[in-house]
N, CA, C and O of each residue as an XYZ file, in Angstrom:
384
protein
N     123.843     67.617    135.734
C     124.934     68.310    135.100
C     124.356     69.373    134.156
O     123.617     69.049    133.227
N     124.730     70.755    134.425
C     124.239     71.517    132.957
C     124.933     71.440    132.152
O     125.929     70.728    132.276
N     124.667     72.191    130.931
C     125.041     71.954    129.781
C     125.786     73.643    129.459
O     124.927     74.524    129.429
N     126.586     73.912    129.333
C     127.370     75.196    129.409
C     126.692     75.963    127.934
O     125.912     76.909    128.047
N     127.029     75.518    126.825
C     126.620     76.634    125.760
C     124.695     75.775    125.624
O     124.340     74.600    125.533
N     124.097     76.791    125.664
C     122.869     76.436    125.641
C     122.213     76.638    124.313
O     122.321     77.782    123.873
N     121.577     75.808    123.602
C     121.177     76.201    122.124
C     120.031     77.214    122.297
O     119.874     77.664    123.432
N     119.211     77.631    121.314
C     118.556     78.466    121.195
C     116.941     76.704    120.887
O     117.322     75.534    120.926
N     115.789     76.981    120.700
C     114.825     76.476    120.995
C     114.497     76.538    118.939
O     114.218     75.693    118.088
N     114.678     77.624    118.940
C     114.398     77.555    116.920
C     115.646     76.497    116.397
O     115.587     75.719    115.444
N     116.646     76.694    117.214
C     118.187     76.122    116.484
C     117.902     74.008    116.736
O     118.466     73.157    116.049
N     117.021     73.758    117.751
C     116.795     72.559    118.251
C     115.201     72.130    117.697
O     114.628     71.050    117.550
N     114.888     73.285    117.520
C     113.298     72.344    116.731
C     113.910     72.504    114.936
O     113.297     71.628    114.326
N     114.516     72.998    114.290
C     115.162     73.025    112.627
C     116.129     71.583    112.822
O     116.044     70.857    111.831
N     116.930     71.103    113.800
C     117.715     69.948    113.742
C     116.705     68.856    113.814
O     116.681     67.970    112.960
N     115.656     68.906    115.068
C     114.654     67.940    115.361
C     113.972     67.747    113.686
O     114.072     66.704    113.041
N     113.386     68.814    113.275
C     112.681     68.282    111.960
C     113.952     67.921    110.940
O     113.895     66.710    110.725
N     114.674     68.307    110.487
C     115.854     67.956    109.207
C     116.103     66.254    109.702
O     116.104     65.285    108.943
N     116.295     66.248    111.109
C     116.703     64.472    111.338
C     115.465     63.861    111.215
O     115.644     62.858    110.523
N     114.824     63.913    111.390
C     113.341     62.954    110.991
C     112.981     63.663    109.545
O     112.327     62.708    109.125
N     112.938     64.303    108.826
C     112.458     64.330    107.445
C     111.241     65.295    107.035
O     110.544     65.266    106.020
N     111.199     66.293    108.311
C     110.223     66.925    108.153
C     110.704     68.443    107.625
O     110.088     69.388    107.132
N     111.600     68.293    107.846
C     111.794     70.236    106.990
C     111.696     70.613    105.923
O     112.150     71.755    105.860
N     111.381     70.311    105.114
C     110.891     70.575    103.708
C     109.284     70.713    103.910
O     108.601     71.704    103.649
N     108.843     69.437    104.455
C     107.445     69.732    104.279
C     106.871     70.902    105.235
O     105.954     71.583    104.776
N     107.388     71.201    106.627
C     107.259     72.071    106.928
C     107.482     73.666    106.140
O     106.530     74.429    105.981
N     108.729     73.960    105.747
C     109.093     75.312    104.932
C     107.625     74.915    104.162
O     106.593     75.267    104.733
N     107.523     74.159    102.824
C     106.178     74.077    102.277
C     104.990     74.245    102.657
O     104.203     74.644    101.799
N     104.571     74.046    103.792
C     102.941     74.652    104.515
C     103.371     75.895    104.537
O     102.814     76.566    103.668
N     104.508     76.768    105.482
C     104.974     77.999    105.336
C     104.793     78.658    104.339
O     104.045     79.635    104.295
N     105.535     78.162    103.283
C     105.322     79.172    101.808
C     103.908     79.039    101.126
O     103.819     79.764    100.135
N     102.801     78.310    101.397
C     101.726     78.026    101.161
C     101.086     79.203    101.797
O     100.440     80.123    101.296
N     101.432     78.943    103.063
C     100.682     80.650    104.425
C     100.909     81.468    103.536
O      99.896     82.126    103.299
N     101.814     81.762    102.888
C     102.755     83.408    102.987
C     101.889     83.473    101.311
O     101.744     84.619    100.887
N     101.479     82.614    100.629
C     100.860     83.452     99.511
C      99.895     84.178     99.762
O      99.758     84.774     98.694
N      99.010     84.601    100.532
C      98.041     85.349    100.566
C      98.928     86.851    100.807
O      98.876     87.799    100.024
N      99.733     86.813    102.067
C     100.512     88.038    102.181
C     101.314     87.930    101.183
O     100.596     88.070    100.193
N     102.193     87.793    100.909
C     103.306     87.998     99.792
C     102.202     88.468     98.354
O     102.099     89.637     97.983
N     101.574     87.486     97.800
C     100.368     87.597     96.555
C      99.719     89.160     96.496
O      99.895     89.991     95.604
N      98.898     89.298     97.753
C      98.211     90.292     98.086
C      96.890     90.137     98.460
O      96.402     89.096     98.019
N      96.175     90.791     99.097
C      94.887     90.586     99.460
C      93.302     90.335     98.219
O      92.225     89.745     98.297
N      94.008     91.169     97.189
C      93.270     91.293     95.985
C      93.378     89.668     95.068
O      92.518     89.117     94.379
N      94.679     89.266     95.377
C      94.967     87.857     94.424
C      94.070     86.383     95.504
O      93.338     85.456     95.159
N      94.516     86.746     96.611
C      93.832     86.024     97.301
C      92.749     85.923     97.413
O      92.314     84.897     97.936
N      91.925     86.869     97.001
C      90.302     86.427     97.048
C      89.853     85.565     95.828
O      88.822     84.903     95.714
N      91.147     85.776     94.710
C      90.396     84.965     93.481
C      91.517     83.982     93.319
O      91.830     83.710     92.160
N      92.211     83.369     94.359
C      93.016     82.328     94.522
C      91.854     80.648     94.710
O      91.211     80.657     95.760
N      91.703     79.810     94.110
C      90.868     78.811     94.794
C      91.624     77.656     95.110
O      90.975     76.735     95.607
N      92.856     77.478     94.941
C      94.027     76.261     94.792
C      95.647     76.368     94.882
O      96.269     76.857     93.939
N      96.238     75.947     95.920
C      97.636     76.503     95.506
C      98.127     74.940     95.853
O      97.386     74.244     96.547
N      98.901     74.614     95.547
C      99.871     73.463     96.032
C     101.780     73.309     95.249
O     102.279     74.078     94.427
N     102.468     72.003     95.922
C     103.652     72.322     95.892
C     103.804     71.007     94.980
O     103.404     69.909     95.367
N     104.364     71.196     93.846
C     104.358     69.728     93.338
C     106.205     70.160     92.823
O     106.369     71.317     92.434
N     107.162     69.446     92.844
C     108.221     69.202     92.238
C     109.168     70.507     91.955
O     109.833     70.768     90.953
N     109.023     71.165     93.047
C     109.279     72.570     93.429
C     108.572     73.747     93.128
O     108.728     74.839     93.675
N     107.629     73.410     92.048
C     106.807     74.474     91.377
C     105.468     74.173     91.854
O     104.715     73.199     91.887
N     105.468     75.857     92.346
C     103.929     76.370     93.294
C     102.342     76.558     91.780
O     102.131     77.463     90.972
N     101.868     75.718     91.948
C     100.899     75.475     91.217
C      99.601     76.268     91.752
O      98.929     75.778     92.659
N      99.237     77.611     91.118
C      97.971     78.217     91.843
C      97.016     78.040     90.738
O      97.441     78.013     89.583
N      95.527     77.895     91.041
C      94.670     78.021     90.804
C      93.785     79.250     90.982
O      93.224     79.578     92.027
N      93.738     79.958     89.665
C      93.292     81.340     90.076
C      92.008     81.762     89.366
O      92.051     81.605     88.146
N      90.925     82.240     89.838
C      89.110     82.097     89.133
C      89.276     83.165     88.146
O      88.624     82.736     87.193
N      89.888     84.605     87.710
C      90.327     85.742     87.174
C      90.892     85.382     86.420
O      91.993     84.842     86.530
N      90.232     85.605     85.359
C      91.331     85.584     83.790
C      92.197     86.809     83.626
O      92.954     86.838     82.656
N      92.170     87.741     84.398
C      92.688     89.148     83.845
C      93.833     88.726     85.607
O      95.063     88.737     85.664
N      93.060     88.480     86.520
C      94.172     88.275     87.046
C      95.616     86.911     87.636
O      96.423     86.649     88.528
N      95.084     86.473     86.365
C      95.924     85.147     85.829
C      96.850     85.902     85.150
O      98.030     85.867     85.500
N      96.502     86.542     84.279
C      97.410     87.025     83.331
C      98.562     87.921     84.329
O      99.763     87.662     84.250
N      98.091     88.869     85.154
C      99.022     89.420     85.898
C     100.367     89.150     86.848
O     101.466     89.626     87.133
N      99.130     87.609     87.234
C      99.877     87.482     87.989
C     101.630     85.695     86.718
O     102.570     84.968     87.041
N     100.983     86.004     85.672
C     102.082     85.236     84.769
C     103.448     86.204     85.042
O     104.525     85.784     85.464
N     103.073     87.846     84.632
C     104.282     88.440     84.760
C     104.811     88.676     85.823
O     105.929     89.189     85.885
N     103.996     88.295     87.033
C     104.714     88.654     87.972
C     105.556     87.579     88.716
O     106.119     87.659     89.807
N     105.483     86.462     87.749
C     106.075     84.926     88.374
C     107.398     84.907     88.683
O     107.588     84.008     89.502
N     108.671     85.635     88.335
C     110.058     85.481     89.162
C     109.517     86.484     90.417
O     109.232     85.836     91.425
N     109.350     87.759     90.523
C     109.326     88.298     91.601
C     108.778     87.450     92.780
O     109.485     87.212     93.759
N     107.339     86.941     92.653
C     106.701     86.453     93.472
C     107.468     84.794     93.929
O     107.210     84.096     94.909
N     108.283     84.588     93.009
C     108.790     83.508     93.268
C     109.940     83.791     94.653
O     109.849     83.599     95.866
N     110.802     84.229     93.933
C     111.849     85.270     94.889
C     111.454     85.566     96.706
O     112.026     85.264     97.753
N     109.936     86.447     96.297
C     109.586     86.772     97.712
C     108.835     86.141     98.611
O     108.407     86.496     99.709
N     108.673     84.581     97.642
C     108.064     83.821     98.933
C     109.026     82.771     99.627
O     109.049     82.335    100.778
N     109.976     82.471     98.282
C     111.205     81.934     98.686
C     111.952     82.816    100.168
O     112.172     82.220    101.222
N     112.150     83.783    100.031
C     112.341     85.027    101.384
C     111.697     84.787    102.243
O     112.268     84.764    103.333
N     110.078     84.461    102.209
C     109.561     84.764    103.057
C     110.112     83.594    104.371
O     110.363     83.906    105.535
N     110.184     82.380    103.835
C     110.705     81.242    104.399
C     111.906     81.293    104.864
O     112.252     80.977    106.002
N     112.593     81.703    103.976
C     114.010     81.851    104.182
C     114.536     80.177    103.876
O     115.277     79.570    104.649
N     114.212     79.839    103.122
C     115.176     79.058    102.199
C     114.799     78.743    100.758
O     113.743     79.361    100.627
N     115.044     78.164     99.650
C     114.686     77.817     98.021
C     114.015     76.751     98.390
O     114.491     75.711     98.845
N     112.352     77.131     98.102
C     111.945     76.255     98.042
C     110.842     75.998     96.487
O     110.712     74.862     96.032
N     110.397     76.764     96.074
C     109.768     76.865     94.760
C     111.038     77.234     93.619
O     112.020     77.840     94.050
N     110.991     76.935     92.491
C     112.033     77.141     91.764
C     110.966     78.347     90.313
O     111.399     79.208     89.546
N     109.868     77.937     90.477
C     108.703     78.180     89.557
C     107.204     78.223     90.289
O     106.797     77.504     91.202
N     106.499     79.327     89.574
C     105.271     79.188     90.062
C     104.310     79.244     88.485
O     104.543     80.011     87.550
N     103.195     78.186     88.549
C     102.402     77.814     87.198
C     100.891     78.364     87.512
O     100.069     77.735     88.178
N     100.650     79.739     86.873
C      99.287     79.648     87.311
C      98.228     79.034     86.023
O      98.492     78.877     84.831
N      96.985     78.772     86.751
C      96.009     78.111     85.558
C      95.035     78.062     86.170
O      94.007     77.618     85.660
């Protein structure tokens, strides 16, 4: 028997992970990828640590001058990695 309206393959692997418990942690490796692009190529070389603890993206950064930069740039960058995923997943990012 076919099946008349046919889903799409993205629309059936997002249901597959949400019913077993994996979509969050998935979006999270995602927004982990996307700091190097989103950050920039320059932040990323003096990036040594990033992780996801309690919505807030915790980076570890070797640059004291570009620690400081990147403090002011903490809603934007928050914003555009949240985008990048396409859903809220950091609420805050803590660098140190």
């Amino acid at each position: 028997m076919f099946k008349r309206h046919p889903s799409e393959i993205s629309e059936l692997l997002r249901s597959f992970l949400r019913a077993n418990g994996l979509e969050t942690p998935w979006l999270q490796h995602r927004l982990l990828e996307q700091w190097d692009v989103v950050a920039g190529e320059t932040v990323s070389r003096y990036t040594e640590e990033k992780q996801i603890r309690n919505q807030t993206l915790w980076v570890k950064i070797s640059s004291p001058a570009m620690r400081s930069e990147l403090q002011m740039r903490r809603t934007a960058l928050t914003q555009q990695l949240n985008d990048s995923v396409g859903a809220q997943i950091i609420t805050d990012i803590r660098v140190y």
